[in-house]
C-alpha positions in Angstrom: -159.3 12.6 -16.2 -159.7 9.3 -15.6 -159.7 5.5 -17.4 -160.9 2.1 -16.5 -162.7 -0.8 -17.8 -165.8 -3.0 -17.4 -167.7 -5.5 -18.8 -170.8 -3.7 -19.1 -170.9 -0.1 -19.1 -175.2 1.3 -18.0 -175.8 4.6 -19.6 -178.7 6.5 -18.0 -179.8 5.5 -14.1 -183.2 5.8 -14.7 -185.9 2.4 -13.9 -184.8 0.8 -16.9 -180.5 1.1 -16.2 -180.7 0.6 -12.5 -183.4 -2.3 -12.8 -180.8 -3.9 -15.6 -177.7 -3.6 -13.0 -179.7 -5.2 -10.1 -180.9 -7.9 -12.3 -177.5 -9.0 -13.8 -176.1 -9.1 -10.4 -179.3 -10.8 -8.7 -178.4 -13.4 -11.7 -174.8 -13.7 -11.2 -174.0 -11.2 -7.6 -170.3 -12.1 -8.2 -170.6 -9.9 -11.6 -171.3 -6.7 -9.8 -167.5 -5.6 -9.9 -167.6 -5.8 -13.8 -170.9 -3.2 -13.9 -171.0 0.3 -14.0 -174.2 2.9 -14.2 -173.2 6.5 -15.1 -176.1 8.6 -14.5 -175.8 12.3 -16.3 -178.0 14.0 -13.3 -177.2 14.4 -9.6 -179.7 12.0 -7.5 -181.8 12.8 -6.0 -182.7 14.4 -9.4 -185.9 15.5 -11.1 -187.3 13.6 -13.8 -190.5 14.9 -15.4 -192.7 11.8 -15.6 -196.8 11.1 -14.2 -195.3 8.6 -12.4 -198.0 5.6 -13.4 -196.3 2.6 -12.2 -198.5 -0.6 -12.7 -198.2 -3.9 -10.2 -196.4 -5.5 -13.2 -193.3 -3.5 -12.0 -193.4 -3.8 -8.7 -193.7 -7.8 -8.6 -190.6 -7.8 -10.8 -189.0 -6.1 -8.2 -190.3 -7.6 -5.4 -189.2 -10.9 -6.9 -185.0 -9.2 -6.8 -186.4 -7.9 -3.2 -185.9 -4.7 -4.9 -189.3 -2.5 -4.2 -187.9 1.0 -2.7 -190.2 2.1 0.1 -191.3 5.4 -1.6 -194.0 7.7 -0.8 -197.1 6.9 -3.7 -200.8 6.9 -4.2 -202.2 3.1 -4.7 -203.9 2.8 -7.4 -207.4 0.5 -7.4 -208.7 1.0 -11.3 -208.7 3.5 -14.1 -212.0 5.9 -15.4 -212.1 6.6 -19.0 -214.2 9.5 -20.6 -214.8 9.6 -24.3 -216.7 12.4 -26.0 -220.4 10.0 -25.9 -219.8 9.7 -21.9 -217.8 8.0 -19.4 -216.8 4.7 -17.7 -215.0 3.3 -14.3 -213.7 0.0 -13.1 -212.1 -0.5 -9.9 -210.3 -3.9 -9.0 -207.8 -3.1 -6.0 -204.2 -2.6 -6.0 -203.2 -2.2 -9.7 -200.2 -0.2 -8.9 -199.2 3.4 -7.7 -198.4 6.7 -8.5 -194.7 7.4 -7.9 -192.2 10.5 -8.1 -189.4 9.6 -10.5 -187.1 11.8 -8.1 -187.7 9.4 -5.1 -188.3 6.3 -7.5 -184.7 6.4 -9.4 -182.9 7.8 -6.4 -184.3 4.1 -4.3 -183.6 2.1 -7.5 -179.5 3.7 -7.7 -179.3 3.1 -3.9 -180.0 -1.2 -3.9 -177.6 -0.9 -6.9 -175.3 0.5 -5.3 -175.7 -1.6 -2.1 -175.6 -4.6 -4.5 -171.9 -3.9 -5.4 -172.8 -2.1 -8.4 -171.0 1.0 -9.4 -172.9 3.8 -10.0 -171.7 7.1 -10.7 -174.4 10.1 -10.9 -173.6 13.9 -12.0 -171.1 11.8 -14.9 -172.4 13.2 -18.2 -171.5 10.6 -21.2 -170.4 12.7 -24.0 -169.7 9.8 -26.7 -169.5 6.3 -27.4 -168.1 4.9 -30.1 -167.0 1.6 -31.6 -163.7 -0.4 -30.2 -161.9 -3.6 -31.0 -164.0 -5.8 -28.9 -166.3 -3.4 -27.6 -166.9 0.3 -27.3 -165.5 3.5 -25.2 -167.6 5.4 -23.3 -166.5 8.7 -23.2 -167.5 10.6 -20.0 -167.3 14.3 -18.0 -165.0 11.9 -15.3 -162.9 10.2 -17.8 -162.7 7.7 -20.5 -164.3 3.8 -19.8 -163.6 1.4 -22.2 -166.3 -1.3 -22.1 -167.0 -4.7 -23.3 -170.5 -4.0 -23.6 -172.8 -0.8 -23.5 -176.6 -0.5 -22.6 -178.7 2.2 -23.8 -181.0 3.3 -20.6 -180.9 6.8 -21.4 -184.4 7.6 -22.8 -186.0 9.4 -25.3 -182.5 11.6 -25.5 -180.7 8.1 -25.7 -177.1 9.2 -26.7 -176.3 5.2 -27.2 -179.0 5.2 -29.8 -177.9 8.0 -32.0 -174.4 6.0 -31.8 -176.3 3.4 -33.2 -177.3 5.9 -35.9 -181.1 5.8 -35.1 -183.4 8.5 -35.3 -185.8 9.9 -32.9 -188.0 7.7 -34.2 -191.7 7.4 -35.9 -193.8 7.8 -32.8 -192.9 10.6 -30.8 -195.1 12.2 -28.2 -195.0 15.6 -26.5 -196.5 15.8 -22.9 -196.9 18.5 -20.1 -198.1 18.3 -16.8 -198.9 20.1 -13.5 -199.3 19.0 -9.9 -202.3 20.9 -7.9 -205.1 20.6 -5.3 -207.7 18.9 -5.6 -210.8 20.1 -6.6 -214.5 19.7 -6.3 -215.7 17.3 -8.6 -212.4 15.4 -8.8 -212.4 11.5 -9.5 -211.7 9.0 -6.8 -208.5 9.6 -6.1 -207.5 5.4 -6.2 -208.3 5.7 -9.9 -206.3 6.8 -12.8 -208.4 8.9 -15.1 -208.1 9.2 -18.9 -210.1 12.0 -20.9 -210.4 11.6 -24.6 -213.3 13.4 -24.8 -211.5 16.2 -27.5 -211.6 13.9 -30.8 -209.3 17.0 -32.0 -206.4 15.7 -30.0 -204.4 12.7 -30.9 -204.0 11.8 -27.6 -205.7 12.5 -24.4 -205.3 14.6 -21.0 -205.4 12.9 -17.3 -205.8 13.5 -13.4 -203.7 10.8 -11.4 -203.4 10.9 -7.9 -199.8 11.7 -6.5 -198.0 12.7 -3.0 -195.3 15.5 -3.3 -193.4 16.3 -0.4 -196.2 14.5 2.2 -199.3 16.3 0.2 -201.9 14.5 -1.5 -202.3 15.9 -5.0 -203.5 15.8 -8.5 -201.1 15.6 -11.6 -202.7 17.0 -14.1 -201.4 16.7 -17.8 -202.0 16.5 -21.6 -200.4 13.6 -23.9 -200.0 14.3 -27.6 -199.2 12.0 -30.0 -197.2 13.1 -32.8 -198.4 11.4 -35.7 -197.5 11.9 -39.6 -199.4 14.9 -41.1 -201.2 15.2 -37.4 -202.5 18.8 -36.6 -200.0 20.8 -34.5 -201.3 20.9 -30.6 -201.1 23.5 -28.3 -200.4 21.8 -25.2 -199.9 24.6 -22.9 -203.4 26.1 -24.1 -205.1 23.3 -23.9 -203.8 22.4 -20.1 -204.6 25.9 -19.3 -208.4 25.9 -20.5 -208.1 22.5 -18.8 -207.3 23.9 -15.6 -209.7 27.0 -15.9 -212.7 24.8 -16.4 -212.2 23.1 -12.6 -211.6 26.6 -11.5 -207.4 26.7 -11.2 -205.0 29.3 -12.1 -202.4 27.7 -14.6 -199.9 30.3 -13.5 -199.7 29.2 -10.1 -198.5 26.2 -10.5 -194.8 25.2 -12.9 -196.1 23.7 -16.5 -193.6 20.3 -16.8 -192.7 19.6 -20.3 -191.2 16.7 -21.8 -191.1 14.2 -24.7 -191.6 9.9 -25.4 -190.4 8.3 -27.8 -193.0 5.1 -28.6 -191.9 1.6 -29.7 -191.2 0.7 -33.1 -191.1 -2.7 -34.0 -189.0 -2.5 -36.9 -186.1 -0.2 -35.5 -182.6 -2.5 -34.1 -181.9 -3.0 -30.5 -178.0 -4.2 -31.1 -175.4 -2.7 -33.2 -171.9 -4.9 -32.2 -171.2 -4.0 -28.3 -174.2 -1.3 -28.1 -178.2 -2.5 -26.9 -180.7 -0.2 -25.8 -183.2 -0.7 -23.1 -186.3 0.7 -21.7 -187.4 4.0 -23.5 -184.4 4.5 -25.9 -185.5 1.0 -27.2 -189.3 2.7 -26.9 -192.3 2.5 -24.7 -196.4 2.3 -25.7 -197.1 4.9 -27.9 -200.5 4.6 -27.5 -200.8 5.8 -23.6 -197.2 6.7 -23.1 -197.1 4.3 -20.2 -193.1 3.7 -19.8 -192.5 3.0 -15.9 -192.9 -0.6 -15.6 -192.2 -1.3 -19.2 -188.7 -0.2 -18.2 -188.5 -2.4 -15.4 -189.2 -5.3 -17.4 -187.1 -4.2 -20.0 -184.5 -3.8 -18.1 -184.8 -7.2 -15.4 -185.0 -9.1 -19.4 -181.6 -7.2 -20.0 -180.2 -7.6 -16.8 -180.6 -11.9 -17.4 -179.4 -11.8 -20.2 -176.4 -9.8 -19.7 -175.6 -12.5 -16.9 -175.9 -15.2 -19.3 -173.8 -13.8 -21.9 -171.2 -12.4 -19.5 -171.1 -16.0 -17.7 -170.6 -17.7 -21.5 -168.2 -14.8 -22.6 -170.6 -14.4 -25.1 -171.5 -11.1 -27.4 -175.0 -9.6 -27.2 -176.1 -10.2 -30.8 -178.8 -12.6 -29.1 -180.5 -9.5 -27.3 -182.2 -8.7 -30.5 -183.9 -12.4 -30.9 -184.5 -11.8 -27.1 -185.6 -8.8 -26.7 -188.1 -9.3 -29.8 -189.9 -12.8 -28.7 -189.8 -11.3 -24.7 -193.8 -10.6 -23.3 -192.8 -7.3 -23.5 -192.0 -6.8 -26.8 -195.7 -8.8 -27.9 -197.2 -6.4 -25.9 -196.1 -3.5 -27.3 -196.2 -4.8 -31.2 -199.9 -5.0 -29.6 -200.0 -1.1 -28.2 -198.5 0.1 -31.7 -201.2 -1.4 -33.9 -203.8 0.7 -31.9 -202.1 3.8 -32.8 -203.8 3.7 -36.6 -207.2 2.7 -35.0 -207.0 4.9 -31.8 -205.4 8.0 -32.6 -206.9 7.3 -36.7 -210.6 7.7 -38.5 -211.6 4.5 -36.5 -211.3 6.7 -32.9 -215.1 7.3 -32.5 -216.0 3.6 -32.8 -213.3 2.5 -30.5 -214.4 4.8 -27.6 -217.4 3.3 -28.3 -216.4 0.2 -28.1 -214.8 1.2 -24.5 -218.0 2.7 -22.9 -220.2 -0.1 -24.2 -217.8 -2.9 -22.7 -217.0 -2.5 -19.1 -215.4 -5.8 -19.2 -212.4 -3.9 -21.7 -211.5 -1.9 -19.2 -211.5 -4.2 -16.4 -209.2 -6.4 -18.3 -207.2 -3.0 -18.8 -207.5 -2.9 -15.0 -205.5 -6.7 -14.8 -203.0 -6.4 -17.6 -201.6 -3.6 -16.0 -201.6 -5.2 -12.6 -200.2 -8.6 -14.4 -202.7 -10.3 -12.8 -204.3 -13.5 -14.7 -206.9 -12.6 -17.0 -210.8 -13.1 -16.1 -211.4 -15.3 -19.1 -215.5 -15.0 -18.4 -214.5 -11.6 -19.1 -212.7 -11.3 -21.4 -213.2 -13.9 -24.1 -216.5 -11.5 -25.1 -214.4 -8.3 -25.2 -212.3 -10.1 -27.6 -215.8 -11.4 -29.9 -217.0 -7.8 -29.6 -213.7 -6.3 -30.6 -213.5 -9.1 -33.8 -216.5 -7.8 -34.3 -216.7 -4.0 -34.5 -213.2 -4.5 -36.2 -214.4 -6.7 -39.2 -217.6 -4.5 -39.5 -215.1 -1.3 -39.5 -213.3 -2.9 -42.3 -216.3 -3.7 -44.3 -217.4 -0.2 -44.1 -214.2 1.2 -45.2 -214.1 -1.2 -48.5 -217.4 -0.6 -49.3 -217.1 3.4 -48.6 -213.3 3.2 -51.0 -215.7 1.4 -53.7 -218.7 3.9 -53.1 
């Protein structure tokens, strides 16, 4: 077994830990020495995941010159079906469909390239609390570190050092890649199906590219919520699939869990601050690729700044908190009670009858500058239906 030390010890090599190294050392490149990633799987390794990845992402990378070349499906708009009928808005290039196993493997190579040391097939197997800082214990040897980042996702073994939970807002997903079929969406759009009101959550057909193929990822999201019925996912995906005429059993059911944002829970606990998806991603659509990116590029400044003052991270919580990111999601998590609660059939509503909602869905998740003609009645309409919601439920409590 082995020992060293760094400043900053990454734990997990995913979007959000490799996006955090190539930040701090895009910040300060004469860092790079002092950072290590330690990455449990061997890349290139799978990583269940639909592989959304909106423009948001990219431009942070692009902006570190940091966009891999990977094979993906652009992505022009998104289609939305409710149970009253069903709605489309296409914008051009709002992002891509990605594979995580070509995605993460691109990301851990500019690290790498970058000076950064990264170290996959190293399984972290504790981390606890040290005088001025923390060790990292790993299936390679001991690290002790000045710092340690939580990038490890929704099994985030810094977090649970931090004595969190799994947290409030949990989803369960599972997903399959096939053919295309005859009556299939555009394939530049990502398509949402809420249509079963009995689901606290949704099912979806993106486009993707496996191995040179152009195919479908097909998959059902399910939100856990408190006293929330219990969801057969596999059932539902395979009545899914039988209704477009597709054997479930040809084809390998992926199954894995999020973990959504809570914006109550810590980020810090003395040398220990999590990132990306052990911090926790939108509960309400499970997005989580870009938000890791940005999670990570905010970490990744930071760390530079703090590093470069020889200062702790107790600051990452006040960061981390007022960041665009963090808005956004305080944003996302309110929706859970309205769209996954009793208010769900007025908000699809809402969504078929405005198709300037979903083109501004279209922007935010391209980060491109709102369409104020457009989106300044979205906002009256939503005040709107909101206030008359609320009337109705004080005058129904009193009834």
């Amino acid at each position: 077994m082995t020992r060293d030390a760094r400043d900053v010890v990454i734990v997990g090599g995913g979007p959000a830990g490799t996006t955090a190294a190539i930040a701090l050392v895009h910040a300060a490149p004469e860092l790079a020495s002092r950072v290590v990633v330690v990455e449990k799987g061997r890349y290139p390794r799978e990583k269940y995941c639909a592989g959304a990845l909106g423009a948001r992402g990219e431009k942070i990378l692009r902006a570190m010159d940091a966009m891999p070349d990977v094979p993906s499906a652009p992505v022009d708009g998104i289609s939305f079906r409710g149970a009253e009928g069903e709605i489309a808005a296409s914008v051009g290039a709002i992002g891509r469909v990605v594979r995580r196993i070509e995605l993460d493997h691109a990301l851990a190579k500019i690290a790498a390239s970058r000076g950064v040391d990264v170290r996959d097939d190293t399984r972290v197997e504790g981390v606890a609390a040290n005088v001025g800082g923390a060790i990292v214990e790993t299936s390679r040897g001991r690290i002790d570190a000045r710092i340690v980042v939580g990038a490890d996702g929704v099994g985030s073994v810094v977090r649970k050092a931090m004595g969190l939970g799994a947290g409030a807002l949990r989803a369960q997903v599972l997903e399959v890649d096939t053919e295309s079929v005859a009556g299939d969406r555009d394939r530049t759009l990502l398509h949402f199906d809420a249509s079963d009101r009995a689901l606290p959550g949704y099912a979806w057909d993106f486009p993707t590219v496996v191995d040179g193929r152009a195919l479908v990822c097909r998959g059902v999201y399910h939100l856990k919520t408190p006293g929330g019925p219990d969801v057969d996912l596999g059932g539902m995906l395979e009545a899914r699939l039988r209704a477009i005429g597709l054997d479930s059993a040809r084809y390998k059911n992926k199954r894995y869990a999020e973990r959504g944002y809570d914006p109550v829970e810590r980020v810090v606990d003395g040398a220990l601050m999590l990132v990306g998806e052990a911090a926790g991603i939108d509960p309400v659509t499970g997005e989580g690729i870009a938000q890791a990116i940005e999670s990570g590029a905010n970490a990744g400044r930071f760390l530079a700044r703090a590093l470069g003052r020889d200062d702790g991270i107790a600051g990452w919580e006040d960061e981390s908190r007022s960041s665009r990111l963090a808005r956004d999601l305080r944003i996302r998590t309110t929706f859970v009670r309205l769209f996954y609660g009793a208010p769900r059939p007025e908000v699809e509503r809402f969504i078929l009858e405005s198709p300037d909602a979903l083109h501004v869905g279209c922007q935010h998740f391209a980060n491109e500058p709102y369409d104020w003609l457009r989106l300044a009645p979205v906002l009256v309409r939503g005040a709107s239906r909101l206030a008359a919601m609320k009337i109705a439920s004080v005058l129904g409590g009193r009834a």
